[in-house]
Each structure stands twice: as structure tokens, then as C-alpha cells.
C-alpha positions, 0 to 999 in steps of 0.5 A: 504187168496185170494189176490188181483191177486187172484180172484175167477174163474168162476167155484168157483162163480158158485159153491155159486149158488144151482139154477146152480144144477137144471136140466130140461129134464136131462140137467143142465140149463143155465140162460141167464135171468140175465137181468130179475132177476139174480140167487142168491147166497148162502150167500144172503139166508141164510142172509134172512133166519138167520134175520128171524129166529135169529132177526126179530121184528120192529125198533126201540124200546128198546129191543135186537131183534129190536136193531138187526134189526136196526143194520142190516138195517144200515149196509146194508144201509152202504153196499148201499152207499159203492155200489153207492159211497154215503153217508148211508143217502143218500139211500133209500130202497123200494118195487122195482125200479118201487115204488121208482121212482113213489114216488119220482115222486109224490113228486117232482110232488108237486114243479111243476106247470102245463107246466114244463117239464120232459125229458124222453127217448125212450130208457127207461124201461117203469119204467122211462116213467109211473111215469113222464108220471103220472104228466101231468095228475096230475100236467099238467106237460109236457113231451119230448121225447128224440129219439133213433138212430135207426141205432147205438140204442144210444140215440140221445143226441145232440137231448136231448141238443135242447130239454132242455128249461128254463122249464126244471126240470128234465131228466130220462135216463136209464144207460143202457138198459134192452133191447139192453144193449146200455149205454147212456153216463151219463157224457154228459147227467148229462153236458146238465141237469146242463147247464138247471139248471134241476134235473138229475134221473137215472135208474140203474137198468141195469147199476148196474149188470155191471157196478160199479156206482159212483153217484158223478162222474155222479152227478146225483141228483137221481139214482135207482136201483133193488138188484134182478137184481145183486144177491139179493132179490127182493127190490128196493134201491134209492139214493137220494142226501142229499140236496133234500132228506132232502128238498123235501115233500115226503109223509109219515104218521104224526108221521113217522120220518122226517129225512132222508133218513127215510122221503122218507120210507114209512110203515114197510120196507122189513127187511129181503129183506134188510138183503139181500141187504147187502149180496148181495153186499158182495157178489159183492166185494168178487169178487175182492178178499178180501184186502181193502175196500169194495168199493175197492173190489167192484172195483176189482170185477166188472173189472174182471167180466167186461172183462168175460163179454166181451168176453162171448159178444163176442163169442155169438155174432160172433156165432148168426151173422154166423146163417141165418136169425137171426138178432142182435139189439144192439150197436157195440161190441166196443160201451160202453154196457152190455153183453146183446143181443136180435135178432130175427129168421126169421119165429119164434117168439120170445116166441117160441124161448124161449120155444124152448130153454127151451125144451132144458134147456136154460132159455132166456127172450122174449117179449118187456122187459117193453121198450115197446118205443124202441121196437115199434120203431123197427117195431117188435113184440117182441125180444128174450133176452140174458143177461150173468152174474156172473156165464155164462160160454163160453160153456152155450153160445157155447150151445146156439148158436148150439140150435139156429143154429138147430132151423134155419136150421129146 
């Protein structure tokens, strides 16, 4: 029995992932997308593909298969909340982050009048910006724009308090961001909505993979996040608290249920996507060993993988600042931030340094990573993005940084 001293190494994670055994031009790949979309353990498949072929059938009505599934749906429901520290009504599964948020801003969008205001950030993937961005021309709704420190790229927060005003209903801020792997204190941020009586909307998606999230210490009023983005399917799960996910108008067909959280899902869900769901997190707490509860595991898990983090953070920034000409964009090393880096080389795009890299079986992101505010604010065309996960070792990115380093000097 693993214990709670007893957590699993590196080598023993990677080994849950077949993705890690592909080779590319004779070599094993290195994935630095994570921030992008991670790899998927075995477990999360074969969940998948056992709801398939074992369960599958709709919800609901009075026969083995469908009580299955409903069994399935509220077990992944309960991993879900176990996740975010929540209530299983609480927690509503979609498409992805991005349709999530669009509905719940459109119904929101429905208790507006023309001339209240959202507040948005540059910071944020543009997931957060569209969909309050969509109610000033459906509902005249105003948007203000929360700046960036371009120097520290921390959100300017004492900017966000003098732009708060009785018109205020709601702020949207990442946890972290996609892009630099900054993290907004959402403490003080959830401090400054409460004090203007405004709603408070996160965007997990990044946070999520690196750091255990509790909605009730950052008593927000919403928080989304993607599953893909931490070793599942390509789903989207949104808390709702239970106050507002009871009260608010959600669009939904007439005879759909009015309960929640079923009021804020719309149409046939992604049964098999949230079979992985579930895994996915099981997967997550089998980090920290297996003594506790889940959320205890959970825990567990994420301090380990928090300090690997670190120093794999570590080594590849140390060894990309010693190469000439690249130029890292994010916060301190001692600053509260992911393990994700993105810079630029002098004279090569970031697209081709990606290609670059995969010639050499080193997969990393490249572009503006749908934040596309902050990087305009940078003054650049595009950044290459390293993110580290589960299964990054300290020789993948010793690797990196020699390729790097090799492109420099040609």
C-alpha cells in the first residue's frame, strides 16, 4: 500500500501515459504543450472507452445501462466538487471552458440593464474577455479593462479597486495565466468584488493543473475550468454557487429539469467525456498517495507536484536566460506562478522555433495562446510557450535548452 511518505516518482507517473513511448524522427518526444492541452493518462481511456462499450445509453429512465450512467454522471459530479472543494450541485459540465462561460454570461446577461458594468482583465485568455465583451452589444453592458504591469506582468490590482463603481456587477480574472504563468492574487481580488457588492468569475483554466483550487477560501461566485488541461478529456466543468445556480434564468428547453445544477445543462452531455472527468481527478489524487480522502490525497498530490514544478521552473529558466538573445516574459521566479515560460529568440520566429524543436522531438506551443490583450501590450508577434506537467523530467528540459542554445548560435 503506497502511504502518505510514499508518493509516486516521476518515472512511475510517466509510466501511466503511452503518449511518452511515441518517437519522432528516432527520438522520444518531450511535451512542453501542457499548458495547451496535457497528455492523458491510461486510466482516463479506459474509463472512456469501458462507459462506451459497457454503459452507454441516456439518462435518466428506468432500465440498467441508464441507471449506469447516471451513477457515473454523479460520481464524476462528486470527484468534481471533491476537486474544487464544492458541493456536487454545484458543478456543472459542458462542451469546454469557453461554452460554459458564453452561457453563463448570457444569462447573467438577462439581469443587466444597459450601463452596468464588467470588469475584465488584460491578463486573460480571450475566453474571459468575448463573452463579457458580447453584452455590451446584446444588453449595452459596459466593459473596463483591468491593466497589466507590464515590468512585474502582475495584474495592476490597486488599478482594479479605482475602477470598481456602484455599477459594478461582475470582475472575470484568470487564476493564472496561459500565457506567462502570472497568478493574480484572488484573495484580494475576490476582497475588492465583495466590497462592490459585484459578483466575482474565475477562469481556472490554468490555475487548475498547478494549483489545488478551493472556491470557498477564494469565495468566488464562479470558477471554470477544462479537464483537458489536467490529464482529461476535452470537457468543460463550471462551478456555479448554489444560491445563483438555483436563481438565475439559464436558457434551457421547456421540459428540461429546473433543478440544479441540470438547469444550466443544456442538451444530451458528454457521458463518456465525463466518465473521464472523474478519472481524470482520480488520477490527480493518486499522486498524494492513497490514505484519506480524496481531497486529502489531492492535497498531497498537488504540494509534490508543486515543488517538482519549481524546480524544473528553475533549471529552464537559469539555462534559457544564459543563452544570448533570448528574452524570457513572465514573473520573478519567486513570484506565486506556474511553471510556464514563454520568450523569444532574436531573429527567429516563434513558429519557427517551434518547428525547429520538433525536428527535434520537442513539442512546445507558439503564437499568442488566445491572450491575444497581453501579448499586444508586449509589442511582439508571437511567443514560444513552455509549460511543464506531471511527467516533464529535468533531462526533457536540460534538452530543451541545448536545442535552444544551438538554434542561438546558428
Amino acid at each position: 500500500m503506497r502511504g502518505m511518505s510514499d508518493l509516486m516518482s516521476t518515472n512511475e507517473i510517466r509510466s501511466q501515459f503511452p503518449a511518452l513511448q511515441r518517437l519522432h524522427n528516432g527520438r522520444n518526444v518531450a511535451y512542453f504543450d501542457a499548458p495547451g492541452g496535457t497528455q492523458v493518462p491510461r486510466g482516463v481511456a479506459v474509463a472512456m472507452t469501458n462507459y462506451l462499450l459497457e454503459h452507454n445509453a441516456n439518462t435518466h429512465w428506468g432500465y440498467p445501462t441508464s441507471d449506469e450512467t447516471d451513477a457515473i454522471i454523479a460520481g464524476s459530479r462528486l470527484a468534481a466538487a471533491d476537486f474544487l472543494n464544492s458541493s456536487p450541485q454545484e458543478i456543472v459540465f459542458g462542451a469546454n471552458m469557453t461554452t460554459l462561460t458564453f452561457h453563463l454570461a448570457r444569462t447573467l446577461g438577462r439581469t443587466w440593464s444597459s450601463g452596468d458594468e464588467v470588469l475584465v482583465t488584460e491578463l486573460d485568455h480571450d475566453a474571459n474577455v468575448a463573452p463579457w465583451r458580447a453584452l455590451e452589444r446584446d444588453r449595452g453592458v459596459v466593459l473596463r479593462m483591468v491593466p497589466v504591469n507590464l515590468e512585474t506582468l502582475q495584474l495592476d490590482l490597486d488599478a482594479m479597486e479605482k475602477l470598481v463603481s456602484p455599477r459594478t456587477k461582475l470582475i472575470a480574472v484568470c487564476g493564472a495565466s496561459n500565457a506567462v504563468g502570472a497568478m493574480p492574487d484572488l484573495i484580494r481580488v475576490g476582497a475588492i468584488a465583495r466590497a462592490a457588492g459585484a459578483l466575482l468569475f474565475v477562469d481556472a483554466v490554468h490555475l487548475a493543473p498547478h494549483e489545488l483550487v478551493d472556491v470557498k477560501r477564494i469565495e468566488c461566485d464562479f470558477l471554470a475550468c477544462s479537464p483537458y488541461k489536467f490529464y482529461g478529456p476535452h470537457t468543460g466543468i463550471l462551478y456555479a454557487r448554489d444560491e445563483l445556480l438555483q436563481s438565475l434564468p439559464f436558457p434551457k428547453l421547456a421540459p428540461a429539469p429546473d433543478n440544479a445544477p441540470d438547469r444550466a445543462e443544456t442538451g444530451t452531455l458528454n457521458h463518456e467525456g465525463i466518465a473521464g472527468i472523474g478519472a481524470a481527478i482520480e488520477f490527480l489524487a493518486s499522486l498524494g498517495g492513497d490514505r484519506g480522502s480524496r481531497r486529502e490525497r489531492l492535497h498531497r498530490g498537488y504540494i509534490e507536484q508543486h515543488a517538482r514544478g519549481t524546480n524544473l521552473l528553475r533549471i529552464l529558466h537559469e539555462g534559457l536566460s544564459a543563452i544570448k538573445g533570448v528574452r524570457i516574459y513572465g514573473p520573478a521566479l519567486e513570484a506565486d506562478r506556474t511553471p510556464t515560460l514563454s520568450f523569444t529568440l532574436e531573429g527567429v520566429a516563434a513558429e519557427e522555433i517551434s518547428r525547429r524543436l520538433a525536428d527535434q522531438a520537442i513539442f512546445a506551443s507558439h503564437g499568442n495562446f488566445y491572450a491575444s490583450t497581453l501579448i499586444e501590450r508586449l509589442g511582439v508577434d508571437g511567443l514560444l510557450r513552455v509549460g511543464c506537467g506531471c511527467y516533464t523530467t529535468e533531462d526533457e528540459v536540460r534538452r530543451l535548452v541545448e536545442e535552444v542554445g544551438r538554434m542561438a548560435k546558428r
